[in-house]
N, C-alpha and C positions, 0 to 999 in steps of 0.2 A: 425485690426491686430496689428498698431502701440500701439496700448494701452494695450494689451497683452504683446507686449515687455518691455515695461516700465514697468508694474509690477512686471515683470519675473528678472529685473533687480535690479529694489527693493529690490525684496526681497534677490535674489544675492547678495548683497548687506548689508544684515541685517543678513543673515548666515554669512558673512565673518567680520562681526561686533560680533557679539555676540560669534564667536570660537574666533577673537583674545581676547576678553571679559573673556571667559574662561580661555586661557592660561594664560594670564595677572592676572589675581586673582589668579592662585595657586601658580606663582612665588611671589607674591608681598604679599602675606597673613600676614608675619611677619613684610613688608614695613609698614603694615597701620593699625595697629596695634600700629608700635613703634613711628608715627606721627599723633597721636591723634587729636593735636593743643593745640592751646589755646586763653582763651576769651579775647576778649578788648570790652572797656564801647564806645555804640555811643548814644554820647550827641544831646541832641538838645534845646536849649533855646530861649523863647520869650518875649519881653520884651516892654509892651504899657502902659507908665505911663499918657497919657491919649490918646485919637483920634480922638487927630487934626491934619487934614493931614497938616500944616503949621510944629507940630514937628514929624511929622510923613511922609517922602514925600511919604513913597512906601505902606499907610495905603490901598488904593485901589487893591494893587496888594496883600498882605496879609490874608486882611480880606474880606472874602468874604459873604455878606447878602443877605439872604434867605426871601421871601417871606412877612411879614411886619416889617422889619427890617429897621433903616435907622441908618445914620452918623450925629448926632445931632451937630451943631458948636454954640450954646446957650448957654451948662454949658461948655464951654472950650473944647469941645469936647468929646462925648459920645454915645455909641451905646442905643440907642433907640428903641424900644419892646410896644407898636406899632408906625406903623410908623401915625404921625398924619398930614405931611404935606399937604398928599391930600385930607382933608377933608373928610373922610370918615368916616364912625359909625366905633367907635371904639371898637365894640361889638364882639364876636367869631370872633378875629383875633388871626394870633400865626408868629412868626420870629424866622429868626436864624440867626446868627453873628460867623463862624468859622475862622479859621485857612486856609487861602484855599491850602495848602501845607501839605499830610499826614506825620505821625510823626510811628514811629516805636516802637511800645510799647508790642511788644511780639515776643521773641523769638521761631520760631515752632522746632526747634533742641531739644532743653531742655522743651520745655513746661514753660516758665515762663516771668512770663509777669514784663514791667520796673516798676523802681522804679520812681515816678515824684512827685515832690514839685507844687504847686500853688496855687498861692493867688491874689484875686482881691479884689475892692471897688463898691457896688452895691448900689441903694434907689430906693424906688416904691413910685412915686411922687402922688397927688393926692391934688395939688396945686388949687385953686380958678381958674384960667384960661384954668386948664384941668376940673374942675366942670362944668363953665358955658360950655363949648364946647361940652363937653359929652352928657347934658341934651339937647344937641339939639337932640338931639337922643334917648330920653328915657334912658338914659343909667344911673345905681346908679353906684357910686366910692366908694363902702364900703368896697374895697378889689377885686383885679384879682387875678387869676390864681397863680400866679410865676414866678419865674425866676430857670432855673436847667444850672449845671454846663457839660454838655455831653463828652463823649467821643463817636463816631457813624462811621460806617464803607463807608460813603459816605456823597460827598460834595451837594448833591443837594436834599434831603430828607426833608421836612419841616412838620412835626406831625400837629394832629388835634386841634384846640383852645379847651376853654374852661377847664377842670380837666385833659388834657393831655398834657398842658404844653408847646405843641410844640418838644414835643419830640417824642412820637409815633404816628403811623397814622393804618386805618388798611390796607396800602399797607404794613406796618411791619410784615410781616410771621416772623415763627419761626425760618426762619434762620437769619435775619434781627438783629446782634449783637448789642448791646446798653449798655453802663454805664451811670449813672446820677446820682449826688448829687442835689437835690430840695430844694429849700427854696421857701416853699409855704405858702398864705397868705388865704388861704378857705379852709374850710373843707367838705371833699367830704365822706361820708361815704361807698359810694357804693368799694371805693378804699381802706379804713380801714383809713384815716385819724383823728389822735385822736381829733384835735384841728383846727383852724385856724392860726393857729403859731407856724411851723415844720419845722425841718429838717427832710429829707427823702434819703436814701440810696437807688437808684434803680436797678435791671439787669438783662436787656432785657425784665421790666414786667413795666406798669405804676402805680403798685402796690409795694411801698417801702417793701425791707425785715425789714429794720430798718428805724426805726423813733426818730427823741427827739425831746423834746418838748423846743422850744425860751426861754420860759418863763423861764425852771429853772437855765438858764443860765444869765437870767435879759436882753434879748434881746425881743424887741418886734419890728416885721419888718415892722409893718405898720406904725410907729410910726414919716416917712418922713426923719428919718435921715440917714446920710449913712453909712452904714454898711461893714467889712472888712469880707473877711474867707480865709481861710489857711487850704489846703487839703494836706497831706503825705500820699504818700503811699509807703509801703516798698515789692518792687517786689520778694526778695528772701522770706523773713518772712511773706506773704501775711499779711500784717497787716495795717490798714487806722488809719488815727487821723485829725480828723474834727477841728474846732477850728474857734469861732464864736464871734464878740466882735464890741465896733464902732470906726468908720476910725478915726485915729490919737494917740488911745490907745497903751501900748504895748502889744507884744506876747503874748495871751490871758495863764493865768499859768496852768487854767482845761481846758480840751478838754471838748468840746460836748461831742463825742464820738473818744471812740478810744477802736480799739480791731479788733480782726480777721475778712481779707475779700480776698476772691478770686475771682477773676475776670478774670481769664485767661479763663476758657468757652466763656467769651462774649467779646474776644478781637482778630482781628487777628493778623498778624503782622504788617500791615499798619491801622491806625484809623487817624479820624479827631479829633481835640479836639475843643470847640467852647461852645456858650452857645445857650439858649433856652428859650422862654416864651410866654407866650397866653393871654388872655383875654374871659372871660363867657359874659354872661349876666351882669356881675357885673366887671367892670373894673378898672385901675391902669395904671401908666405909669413905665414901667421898665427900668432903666437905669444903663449901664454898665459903669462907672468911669476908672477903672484903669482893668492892669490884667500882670501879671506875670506867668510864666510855666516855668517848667524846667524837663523835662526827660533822664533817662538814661538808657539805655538797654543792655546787652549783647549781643556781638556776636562771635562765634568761629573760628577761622580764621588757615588755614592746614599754618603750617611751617616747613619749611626741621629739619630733624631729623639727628643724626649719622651716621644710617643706610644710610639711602636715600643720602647722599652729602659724607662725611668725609670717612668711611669705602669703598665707591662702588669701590674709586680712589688706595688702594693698591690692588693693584690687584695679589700681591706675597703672598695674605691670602691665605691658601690651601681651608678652608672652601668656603670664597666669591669666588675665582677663580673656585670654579665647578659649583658655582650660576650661571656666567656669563657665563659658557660654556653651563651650560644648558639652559639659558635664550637664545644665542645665536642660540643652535641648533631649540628650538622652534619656535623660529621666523622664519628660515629657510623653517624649515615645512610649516607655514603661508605663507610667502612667495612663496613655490609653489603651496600651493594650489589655492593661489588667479591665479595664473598666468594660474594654467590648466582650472580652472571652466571660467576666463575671455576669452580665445584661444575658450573653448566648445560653449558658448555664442555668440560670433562674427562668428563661424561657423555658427551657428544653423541660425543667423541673415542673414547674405550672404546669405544662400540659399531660404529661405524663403521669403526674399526683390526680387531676382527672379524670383521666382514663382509669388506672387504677381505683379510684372512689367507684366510678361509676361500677365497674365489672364486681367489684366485692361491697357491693352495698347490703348481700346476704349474709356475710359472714364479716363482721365488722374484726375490726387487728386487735390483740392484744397486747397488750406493754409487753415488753421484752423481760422478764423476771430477772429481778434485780440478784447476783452474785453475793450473799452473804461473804462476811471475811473469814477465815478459816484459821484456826491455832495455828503455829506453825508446826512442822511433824507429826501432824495429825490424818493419819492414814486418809487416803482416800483415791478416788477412781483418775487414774492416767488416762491421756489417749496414747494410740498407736505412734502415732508423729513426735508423741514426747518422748516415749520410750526409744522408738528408732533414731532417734538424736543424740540423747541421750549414751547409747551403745555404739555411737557413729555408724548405724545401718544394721547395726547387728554383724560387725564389721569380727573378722575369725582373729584378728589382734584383740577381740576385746574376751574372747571368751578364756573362764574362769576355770568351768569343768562341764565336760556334757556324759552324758547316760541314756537310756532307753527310753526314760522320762523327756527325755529334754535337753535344755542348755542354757545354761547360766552364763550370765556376760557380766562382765563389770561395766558399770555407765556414771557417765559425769550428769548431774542435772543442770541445768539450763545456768543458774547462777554462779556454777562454777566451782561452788565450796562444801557440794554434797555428794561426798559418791558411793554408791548406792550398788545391791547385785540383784539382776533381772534374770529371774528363771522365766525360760520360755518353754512351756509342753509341747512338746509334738505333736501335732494332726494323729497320727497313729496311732500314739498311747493312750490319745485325748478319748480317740474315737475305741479304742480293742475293750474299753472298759464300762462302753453303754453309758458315759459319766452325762450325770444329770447337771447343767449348767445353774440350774436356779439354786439347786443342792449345794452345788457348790460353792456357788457368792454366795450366800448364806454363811458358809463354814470358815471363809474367807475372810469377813467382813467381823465374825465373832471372834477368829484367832487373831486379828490385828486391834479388836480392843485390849487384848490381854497385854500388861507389863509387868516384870519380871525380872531380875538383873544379870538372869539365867537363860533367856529366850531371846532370841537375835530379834529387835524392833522390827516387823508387818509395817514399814510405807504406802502400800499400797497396791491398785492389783488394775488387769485390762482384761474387758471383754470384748474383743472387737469381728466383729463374725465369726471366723471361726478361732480366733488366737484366744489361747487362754494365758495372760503373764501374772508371774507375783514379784512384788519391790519390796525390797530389804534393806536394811543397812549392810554396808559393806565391812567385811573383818578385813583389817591388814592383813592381819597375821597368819590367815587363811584356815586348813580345818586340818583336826587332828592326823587326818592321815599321812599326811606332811612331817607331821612331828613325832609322829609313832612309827611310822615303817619308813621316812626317810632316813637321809645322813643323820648323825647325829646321834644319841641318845638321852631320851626326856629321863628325866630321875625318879624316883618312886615319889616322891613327894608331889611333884607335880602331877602325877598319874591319877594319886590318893586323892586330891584336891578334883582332876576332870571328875570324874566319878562321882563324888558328891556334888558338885553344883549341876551334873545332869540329871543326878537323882532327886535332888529339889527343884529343877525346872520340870519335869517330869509330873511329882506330886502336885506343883501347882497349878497344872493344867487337869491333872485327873478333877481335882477340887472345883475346875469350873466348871465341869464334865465335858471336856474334851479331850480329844488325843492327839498326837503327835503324827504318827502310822506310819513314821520312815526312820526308827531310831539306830542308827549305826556310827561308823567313829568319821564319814566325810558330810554327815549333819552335823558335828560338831566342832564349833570353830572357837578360836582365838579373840580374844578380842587387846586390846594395848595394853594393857595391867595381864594379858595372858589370862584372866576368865575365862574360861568355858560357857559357850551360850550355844544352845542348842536351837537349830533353825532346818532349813530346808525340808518343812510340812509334808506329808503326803498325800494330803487335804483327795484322793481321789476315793472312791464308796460306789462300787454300781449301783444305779437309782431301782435296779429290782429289789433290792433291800431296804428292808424298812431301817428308821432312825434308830426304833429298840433295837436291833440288832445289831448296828455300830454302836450302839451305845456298851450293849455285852460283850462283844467283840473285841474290841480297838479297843481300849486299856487293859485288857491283859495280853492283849498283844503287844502290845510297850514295854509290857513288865517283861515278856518271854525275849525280844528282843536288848533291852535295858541286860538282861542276863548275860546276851550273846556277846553285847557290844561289852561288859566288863571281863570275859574272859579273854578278848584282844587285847584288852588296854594292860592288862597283869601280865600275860604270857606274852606279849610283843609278837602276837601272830593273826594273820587272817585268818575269817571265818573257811575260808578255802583256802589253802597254801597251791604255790605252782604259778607259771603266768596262767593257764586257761581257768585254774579254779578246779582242776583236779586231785588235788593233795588230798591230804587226810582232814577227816571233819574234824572243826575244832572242836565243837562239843562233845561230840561222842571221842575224842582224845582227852578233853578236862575230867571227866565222867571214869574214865580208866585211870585217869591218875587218880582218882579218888578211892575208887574199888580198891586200888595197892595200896590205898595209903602213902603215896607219894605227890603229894599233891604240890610240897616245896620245888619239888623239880618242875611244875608246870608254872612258877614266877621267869620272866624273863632273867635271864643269865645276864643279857646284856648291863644290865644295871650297877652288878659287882656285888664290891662289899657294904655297899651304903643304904643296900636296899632292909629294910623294915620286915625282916621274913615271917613275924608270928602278923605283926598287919596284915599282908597281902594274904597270906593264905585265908585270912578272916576274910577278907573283902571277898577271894575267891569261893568261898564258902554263900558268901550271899550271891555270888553272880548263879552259881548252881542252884542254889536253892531259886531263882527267879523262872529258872528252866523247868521247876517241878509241872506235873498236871493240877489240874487247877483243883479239886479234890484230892491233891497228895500233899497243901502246902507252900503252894504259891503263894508269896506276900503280895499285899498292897504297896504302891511306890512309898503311901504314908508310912507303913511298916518300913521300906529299906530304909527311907531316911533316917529312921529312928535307930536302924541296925548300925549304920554307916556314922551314928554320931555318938555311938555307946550309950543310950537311954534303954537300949533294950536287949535281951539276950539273942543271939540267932541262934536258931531254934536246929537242931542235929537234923543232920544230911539220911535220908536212907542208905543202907551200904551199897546199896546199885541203882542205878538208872530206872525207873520207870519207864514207860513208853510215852514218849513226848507228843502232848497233842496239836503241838504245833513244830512241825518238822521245815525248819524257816527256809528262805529262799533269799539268798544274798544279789539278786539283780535287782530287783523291784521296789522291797522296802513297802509292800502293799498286803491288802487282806486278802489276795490273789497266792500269796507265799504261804496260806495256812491252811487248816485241813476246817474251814469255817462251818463245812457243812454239822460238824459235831455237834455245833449248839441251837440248830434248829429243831 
């Protein structure tokens, strides 16, 4: 009943809003009219003539870097694209280096976006000391990626390496705004790239509308020296002027290019501005030297007019003086009527507070329990209406991947700057599995206290009659399947690297004693530094089984799968080859390359000559051994890790196959795929 008054009072509330709303607009119609306003320019200027935080103290708080990004203190201070201090292959990485304060560069009044100046000093190094370092890695220096100038509507977005620069990713939908100036050093054709040695004009696409070509401007950007550019844009005359030359020259006298460009589509009114750069298969060192900006935008600002101040105060006008008697009598009116609908209100309420006393004088109210605050990211229970919002209805544009399990949706939450992937289980699967619901909040609630840097964040989860959902963070980059059996091919290093950070998200979940119980290569995703973070739980257990016997069960069933899923990730093949999954088994074909003694030929071919042949056959040596029965030599995931980081010998393969006691099942991902009965 109290919450029916509140409403009622609302909206009481929003009639006595919206009539003085009315009155008020017909008196004042000629007020706002004759106070239009007027514009004033807001500046914004920044100024890093290099980044050394010694002339810089507050470079930290400024500039903010994304993902292999670092603060170089070598050349005097330089932002650096990739970062090499952690030794790491410096292969399909990408960084970013912004502004970490938005800049106002579009007016939504007028539709028109600011005018800004900027110019910085940039070289893509590719010095003898990043040679030798590279090649420890396979890696050729014949030219990376690029470096792009961005303007982007958020601080913490980091694009895909390789021909994308680092500027787009495909968590970039189409509402995902974007401007870029590219100065790129490969040519990618699939993009329209005429050359290896371009300017490129981008918006909101990784495909330049405009291009020029370095050359005919006698620039060549691989060429190690440092190079100067100078971008104008004129916000009223939508008009850019590029300007390309090397550091220490003057004001270059021809543009690259200059001529008409709109960008107000791809702007809102708050942007980041910052730069952008990646590396392929083929790499470079990017370095940011200097950088100047300078923007200025309009804004319209209401100030007192004649009308409104100077005229209101004779009041001996005959005209204004009926203004204010009419203004006056109006208000008047407003004035009672708020007073009788408030008087009708407080009635209605007294009597009704009454009634209600009297009928529950047996069971007295209690306080409504007060909402504790909550950490922020700190898992906990959704409802249905958030999640269905969130997913725009569970709308088939939002869906991610679906399976026999379910369906995963990508979803925006409420604030706008978290997005988030909601697996939804099906009714069917929920139900074919006898799944004990309390069992499972329980398992739920225990796996999302877990952190990890190896385990996709547990957000949260919904129980709502019969729906069972779980919230996660969202990978950009999406899940290894993508990146192993798509276009493209991942390199052995990166392969090398999945594999151990699953084997250690893995161990650290055995350590808490739980399990994972879906491990395969589309539970394993990407994350913007390209980590590997293992997620998409199987969290499902028929409730006729007791806990000891997931507890026996379900981590070595991790381990037998963890096996399955590393002879895909080596051999670049599915657990069932074919579309329907009729090929040949992958296991029992790693298993015969073993028995010959050919086991080199079960590393993916695709790879070349860059691939690590005594490693991989090592790794594949532990993926088989993970396959043993659990009395012939099955490791502990603690054990792989220790294989997979050279602390420990792996231990000789038998020369054939034992009889596997778990004969896995590639739909499910569940203890439904095992022969479980063995260990009762």
């Amino acid at each position: 009943m109290g919450s029916s008054y509140y409403v009622f009072l609302q909206s009481l509330c929003s009639f006595i809003f919206i009539l003085f709303i009315l009155v008020e607009s017909a008196d004042d119609k000629k007020s706002v009219t004759a106070s239009a306003g007027s514009a004033t320019n807001v500046t914004k200027h920044l100024f890093f003539p290099d980044f050394s935080s010694a002339n810089n103290p507050r470079l930290t708080h400024d500039v903010k870097l994304l993902g292999s990004a670092i603060i170089s203190e070598e050349k005097s201070g330089c932002v650096q694209i990739p970062d090499l201090s952690q030794q790491v292959d410096p292969r399909q990485l990408a960084g970013r280096a912004i502004h970490s304060s938005p800049i106002r560069l579009f007016d939504p009044f007028t539709q028109t976006p600011a005018s800004f100046e900027t110019t910085f000093s940039f070289q893509f190094q590719t010095n003898n000391s990043t040679e030798i370092f590279a090649a420890g890695y396979g890696a050729e220096l014949d030219g990376g990626s690029g470096l792009t100038f961005i303007i982007v509507p958020d601080e913490f977005t980091v694009g895909r390496p390789g021909p994308w620069l680092g500027m787009l990713n495909d968590a970039c939908d189409e509402d995902y705004k974007a401007v870029a100036i590219e100065f790129d050093t490969r040519q990618n054709p699939e993009f329209g790239d005429p050359n290896d040695n371009h300017v490129g004009i981008n918006l909101g696409s990784i495909v330049s509308t405009t291009t020029i070509n370095a050359s005919d401007i006698g620039v060549d950007l691989k060429d190690g020296s440092v190079h100067r550019a100078w971008i104008t844009y004129n916000g009223q005359m939508r008009h850019i002027d590029v300007r390309l030359g090397p550091e220490g020259d003057k004001y270059p006298s021809k543009p690259a290019f200059s001529g008409p460009l709109d960008i107000s589509p791809f702007l809102k009114e708050y942007m980041f501005v910052g730069f952008s750069a990646s590396t392929g298969n083929h790499t470079q060192i990017h370095n940011l030297l200097s950088w100047n900006f300078t923007s200025i935008s309009q804004a319209s600002l209401r100030v007192p007019s004649d009308e409104t101040c100077e005229s209101k105060i004779i009041i001996d006008n005959s005209e204004d003086g009926g203004m204010s008697i009419n203004r006056t009598s109006n208000s008047f009116m407003i004035f009672m009527a708020i007073v009788i609908l408030l008087l009708a209100a407080l009635i209605c309420y007294y009597y009704n507070s009454r009634r209600r006393g009297i009928s529950s004088n047996t069971s007295p109210a209690l306080p409504d329990k007060k909402q504790r605050p909550r950490p922020p990211n700190k898992p906990r229970r959704f409802s249905i209406t958030e999640l269905s919002s969130a997913t725009r209805c569970f709308g088939e544009l939002q869906i991610l991947v679906a399976d026999t399990r379910g369906v995963t949706y990508k979803g925006t939450m409420s604030n706008g700057c978290k997005n988030v992937a909601v697996t939804r289980f099906s009714t069917e699967f929920v139900n074919s599995y006898g799944l004990d619901r309390r069992r499972l909040a329980k398992e739920i609630k225990a796996i999302s206290k877990i952190r990890h840097p190896n385990l996709v964040p547990l957000r949260g989860w919904c129980f709502d009659r019969n729906e069972v959902l779980v919230v996660y963070d969202f990978m950009p980059n999406g899940n290894l399947n993508g990146w192993l059996f798509g276009v493209g091919v991942l390199p052995w290093t990166r392969r090398f690297k999945v594999i151990k950070d699953v084997a250690e998200a893995l161990s650290h979940l055995h350590s808490k004693q739980l399990a994972h119980k879906n491990v395969k290569t589309s539970s394993v995703f990407l994350d913007v530094s390209f980590r590997a973070v293992l997620g998409d739980f199987g969290f499902v257990l028929s409730s006729a089984e007791s806990e000891r016997f997931e507890s026996a069960v379900s981590q070595r069933a991790d381990v037998f799968e963890f096996g399955v899923f590393v002879l895909e990730v080596v051999a670049g093949r599915r657990r069932r080859s074919g579309p329907d999954g009729g090929g040949p088994d992958l296991l029992e074909w790693a298993w015969s390359m073993h028995e010959r003694d050919e086991k080199v030929k079960a590393v993916d071919r695709k790879m070349g000559s860059v691939v690590n042949s005594e490693q991989a056959v090592r790794v594949l040596d532990i993926g088989l051994l993970c396959t043993l029965n659990e009395n012939r030599g099955r490791p502990s995931m603690e054990e792989v890790v220790e294989f997979l980081s050279l602390e420990r010998q792996v231990p000789e393969l038998p020369p054939s196959r034992p009889v596997s006691l778990f004969p896995y099942s590639s739909t499910t991902g569940l203890c439904s795929g095992y022969s479980c009965a063995s260990f009762k």
